[in-house]
C-alpha positions, 0 to 999 in steps of 0.5 A: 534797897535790901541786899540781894546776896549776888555771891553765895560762895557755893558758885563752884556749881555753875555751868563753868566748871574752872579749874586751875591746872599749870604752874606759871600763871595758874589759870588753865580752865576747861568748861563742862559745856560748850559756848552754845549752850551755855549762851543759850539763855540769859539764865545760863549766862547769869549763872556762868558770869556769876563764876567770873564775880565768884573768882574776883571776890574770892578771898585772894582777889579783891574780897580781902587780900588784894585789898587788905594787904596791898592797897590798905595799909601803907600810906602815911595815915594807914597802917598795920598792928603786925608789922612784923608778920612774915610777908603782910608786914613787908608791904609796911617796911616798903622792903628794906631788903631785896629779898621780901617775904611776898615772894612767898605764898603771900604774894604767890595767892594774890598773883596767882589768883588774880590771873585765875579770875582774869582766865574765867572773865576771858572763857565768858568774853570768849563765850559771848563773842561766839554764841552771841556776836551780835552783843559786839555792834549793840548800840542800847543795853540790854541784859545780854549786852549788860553780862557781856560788859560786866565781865569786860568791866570786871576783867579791867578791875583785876588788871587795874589792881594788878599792876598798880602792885606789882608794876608790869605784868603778862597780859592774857586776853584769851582764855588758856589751853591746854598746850598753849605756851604760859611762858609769857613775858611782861607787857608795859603797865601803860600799854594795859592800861591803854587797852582796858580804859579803851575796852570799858569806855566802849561797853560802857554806854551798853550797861545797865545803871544799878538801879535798874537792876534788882541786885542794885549795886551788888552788880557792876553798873555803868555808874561804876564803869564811869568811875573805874574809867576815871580810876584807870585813867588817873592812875595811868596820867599819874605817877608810878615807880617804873623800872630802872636802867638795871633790875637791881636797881630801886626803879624811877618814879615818873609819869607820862608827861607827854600825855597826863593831862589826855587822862585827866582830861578822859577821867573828868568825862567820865565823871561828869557823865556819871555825876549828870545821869542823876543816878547815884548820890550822896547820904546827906539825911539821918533821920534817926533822932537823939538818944540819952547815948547822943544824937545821930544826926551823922549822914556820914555814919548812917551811909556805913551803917546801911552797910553794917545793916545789908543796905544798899544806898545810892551812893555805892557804886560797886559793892563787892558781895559777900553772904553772912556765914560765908565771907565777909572781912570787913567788920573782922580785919576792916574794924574795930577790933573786939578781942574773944574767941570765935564763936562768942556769946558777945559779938565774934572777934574783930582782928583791925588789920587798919590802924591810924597813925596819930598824926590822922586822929588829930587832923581832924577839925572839931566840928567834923563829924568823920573823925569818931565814925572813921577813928575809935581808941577803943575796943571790946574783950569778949565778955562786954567790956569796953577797953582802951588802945594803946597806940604805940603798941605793936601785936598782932590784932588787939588793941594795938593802934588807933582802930577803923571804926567805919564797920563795927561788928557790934553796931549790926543790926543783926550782930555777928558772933558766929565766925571771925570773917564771916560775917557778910558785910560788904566791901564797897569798892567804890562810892559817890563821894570818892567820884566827887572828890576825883571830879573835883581834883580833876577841875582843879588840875585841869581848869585852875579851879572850874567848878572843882569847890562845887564838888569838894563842897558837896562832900565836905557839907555832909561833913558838918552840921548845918549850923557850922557849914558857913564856916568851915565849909562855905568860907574855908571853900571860899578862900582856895584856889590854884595849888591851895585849892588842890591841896585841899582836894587832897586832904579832903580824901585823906579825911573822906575816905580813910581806911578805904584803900584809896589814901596809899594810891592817890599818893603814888599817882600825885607823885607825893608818896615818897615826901609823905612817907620820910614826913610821916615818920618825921612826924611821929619823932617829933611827936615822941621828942615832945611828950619825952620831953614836956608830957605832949605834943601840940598838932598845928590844928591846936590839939594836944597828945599828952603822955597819959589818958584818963579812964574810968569804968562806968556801970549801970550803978556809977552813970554819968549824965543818964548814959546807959551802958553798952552802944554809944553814938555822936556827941551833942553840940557842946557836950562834954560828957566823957561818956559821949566824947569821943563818940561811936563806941561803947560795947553795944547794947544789951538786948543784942547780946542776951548770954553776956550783958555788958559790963561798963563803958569808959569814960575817957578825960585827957584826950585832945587836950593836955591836961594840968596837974591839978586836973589830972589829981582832980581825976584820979581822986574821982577814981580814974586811972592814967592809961599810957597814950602817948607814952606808947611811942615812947621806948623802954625807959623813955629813950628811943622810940617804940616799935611802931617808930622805930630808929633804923631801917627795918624797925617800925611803921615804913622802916625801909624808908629813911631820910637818908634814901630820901635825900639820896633820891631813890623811891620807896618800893611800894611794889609787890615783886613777881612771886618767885615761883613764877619766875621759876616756872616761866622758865628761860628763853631759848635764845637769849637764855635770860629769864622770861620773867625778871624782877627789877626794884632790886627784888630777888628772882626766887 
């Protein structure tokens, strides 16, 4: 179905006029009129719900910061090109001070404006209970019960996303006044947790699917409240850091053992009701054809490109709405980064604020057609020109790291040039093939197995082509079971679900982040070590890294294999052209940019497989030139590593985190503290003349 635009950013007007009035939690709000009007018709209820959905998605909340600064980078695999940016690099550092820059305004707009949409979905719940209590003992959904639920259900995703970055947190469920006391001090992260698992599951059975609304998954359904059950539910029966017996110190990380598996075990029903209404499912078809650019025939892609092209498929769960000229980072900090100004007579200029580790790009089978539609090694400038990657560069934006490729500005079928961040994609904040894969780990956990390879072979088949499905689906399935098949499970979300906020939390919650993290960078050393050492690093999959990549400028004049320039798609089975391999990239087609045609497309040599010295002279004579790959991560005159590496705390990708702290036993601090000007303005208790709000962690209070 096409869009139908849900956020609009000029919602300021609505009937809920909210404004932000007090120091502490920033939430003070005062509605034009009162709950009996404002209630009075289904159509003033929409216009003040579409209040709540405006706070939730704004920039600070879950339509870019919350999500792009916290949540996506910083596992083992994802990470940021500006790791040494004030407060968005700290995230990467995991803090190896006690002082982090996110007690600044960083941390202070993400907190804050977090409370401020908790504050209007409260005015709503409040409103609802007033002017329509019979909503409260509905036993079918309606619209009215529908609304009510949206703002319960969306209320719930705030808190969610709250403290699982910043840990304990005040819990606020009626509306602020002005007079009332915001001196409020934390409640237990599993206490909140409790409390909105318990409030969706019972507003769930009286909310409408997606497809019987006409903005489909642009609004919150009960498929969604199913999996953010399920989400909640994980997260509260998993792992987490939790404050230690001091605040200075780095905290514990445990989970609830006398409990955990009463959350599986609630996740995995909410599941099955989501996976057996039928209403939601997979993109297994893609229908459009071959080119002389490759052949699609890449289900995997074509569910992101609905995306680029303002499509809603069924296997969007929630889509967090975003209108063209309006909002929309993704394709700008969620993409592949394309250099040029703001606006461009070429596509508007993409920043890629996700970049891949190498270890990730060369984890991938070769038959598996996620790897170039999730990773790409190129970009473009703003003239039409397609440019390599340099994967061990450190900068802010360019072409520094190995890119998120799932949305690609240049691949819109209405391509963007007007703004950076505007242009309207949609965040899909959750979609089918991650409630499969959690119903799967969920079976294996729970049941030894059950029907978990059901579910794990359902998304990895659209993985592969028809042909190599035997193989590597069918018999590697086959072969799993007990703590191999869960592992499986895991690495096929790493694989699925790369560059989509999931990775860095499902290795917190499985109690995996603190082993990946001193791994990850032992890895990547040891990556170093090798091309330092021989010119490349072989993967225990086979592929190789090598010290240099070969490329070539290929224009109109000089094709290779009848490719033309601009947008190139998956490659055919067993081509080989340099041009195809990798696919999806290129510099997008002519007829979408009629001011600046494009100029030429790389063809790439060298990439999975070191090459010999004669086959290298071969290509540079052919008039190639070596390109530093992963001579990248190497350090000035080849001694030491690079930025990205690093070799002490504080320098690089998760430089907080040694071996050393790791063998000693303490946690990385994966936690945003509570800003400091919170903590200020929460002020003192009176009778224990402590701060009401204290850091722990081993964070400062200011």
């Amino acid at each position: 179905m096409k869009r139908k635009i849900l956020y609009l950013g000029t919602v300021a007007a609505s009937l809920l006029a909210f404004s932000s009035c007090n120091d502490y939690l920033e939430t003070s709000s005062q509605s034009k009129f009162d709950n009996s009007f404002v209630f009075s018709t289904e159509e003033n209820m929409m216009t003040a719900l579409m209040n709540v959905y405006t706070q939730v998605q704004t920039g600070n909340c879950l339509g870019d910061r919350i999500t792009m600064n916290l949540n996506g980078p910083g596992s083992d695999v994802e990470v940021r090109p500006d790791i040494t940016q004030s407060g968005r690099g700290s995230i990467i550092n995991l803090y190896p001070t006690g002082y982090s820059d996110f007690t600044g305004a960083e941390g202070n707009s993400q907190w804050s404006q977090g409370f401020k949409a908790i504050n209007v979905a409260n005015e709503f719940i409040e409103g609802v209970k007033e002017a329509r209590p019979e909503v409260l003992t509905a036993a079918s959904p309606s619209n009215i019960t529908q609304m009510y639920a949206e703002a319960v259900v969306l209320r719930a995703v705030v808190y969610y996303e709250l403290v699982r970055n910043f840990g304990e947190i005040p819990l606020m469920l009626e509306p602020t006044r002005a007079g009332m006391n915001f001196a409020i001090p934390v409640t237990d992260r599993w206490d909140i947790l409790d409390l909105m698992l318990e409030q969706v599951e019972k507003v769930a059975p009286i909310m409408l699917w997606a497809s019987d609304m006409p903005e489909g998954a642009e609004r919150v359904s009960r498929g969604f409240a199913y999996g953010l059950i399920a989400k909640m539910a994980l997260t509260r029966g998993g792992y987490a850091l939790h404050p230690g017996p001091t605040k200075e110190d780095f905290g514990v990380v445990i989970r609830d053992e006398a409990n955990w598996r009463k959350y599986y075990e609630q996740a995995n029903a909410a599941l099955r009701k989501l996976v057996e209404s039928g209403k939601h499912e997979l993109v297994t078809q893609d229908e459009r054809g071959t080119t002389a650019n490759g052949e699609y025939g890449n289900p995997f892609q074509k569910n992101f490109q609905d995306q680029l092209d303002y499509i809603i498929n069924k296997e969007s769960l929630w889509e967090v709405a975003m209108a063209r000229d309006f909002g929309g980072n993704w394709g700008y900090a969620y993409g592949r980064f394309h250099t040029g100004s703001s606006p461009n007579t070429n596509v508007s200029k993409a920043f890629g604020a996700i970049r891949f580790t190498p270890t990730y790009y060369y984890s991938f089978d070769d038959k598996d057609l996620r790897r170039d539609v999730t990773c790409v090694i190129t970009g473009t400038n703003g003239a039409g020109e397609e440019i390599l990657t340099v994967p061990g560069n450190v900068g802010d934006g360019g072409n520094n790291g190995i890119c998120l490729n799932k949305w690609d500005k240049m691949r819109m079928a209405n391509v963007y040039h007007n703004a950076n961040g505007k242009s309207g994609i949609n965040f899909v904040y959750m979609r089918y093939a991650d409630a499969l894969l959690l119903l799967a780990e969920t079976e294996a956990v729970l049941n030894g197995g059950g029907e978990a390879a059901t579910y794990l072979k359902m998304v990895r088949s659209r993985a592969f082509r028809p042909e190599d499905r035997e193989e590597k689906v069918d018999n590697y399935i086959a072969g799993l079971s007990g703590d191999a098949l869960l592992e499986a499970i895991k690495l096929e979300r790493m694989w699925e679900l790369g560059g989509e906020n999931q990775r860095k939390h499902d290795l917190i919650r499985w109690g995996d982040f603190n082993k990946a993290i001193v791994d990850a960078r032992k890895e990547l050393q040891q990556m170093a070590d090798d091309i330092r050492n021989q010119g490349y690093h072989t993967y225990p999959n086979g592929k190789q890294i090598s010290k240099y990549l070969y490329t070539k400028k290929i224009t109109a004049k000089n094709t290779i294999g009848g490719v033309t320039i601009g947008t190139t798609y998956g490659t055919p089975e067993g081509n080989t052209n340099p041009l195809l391999t990798p696919g999806w990239r290129g510099v997008g087609d002519a007829d979408k940019f009629p001011q600046v045609k494009p100029h030429y497309i790389l063809a790439i040599q060298g990439l999975d497989r070191h090459l010999t010295q004669a086959e290298a002279d071969a290509l540079l004579a052919d008039g190639y030139t070596a390109e530093p790959w992963g001579a990248s991560f190497l350090g000035p005159n080849e001694v030491g590593y690079s930025s990205y590496i690093g070799n002490g705390r504080g320098q690089g990708w998760w430089g907080g985190y040694q071996q050393a702290d790791y063998d000693a036993g303490l946690p990385a601090r994966y936690l945003c503290p509570i800003p400091g000007t919170v903590v200020i303005a929460a002020g003192v208790d009176p009778v224990t003349k402590q701060n009401i709000l204290v850091n722990h962690y081993g964070f400062a209070n200011q």
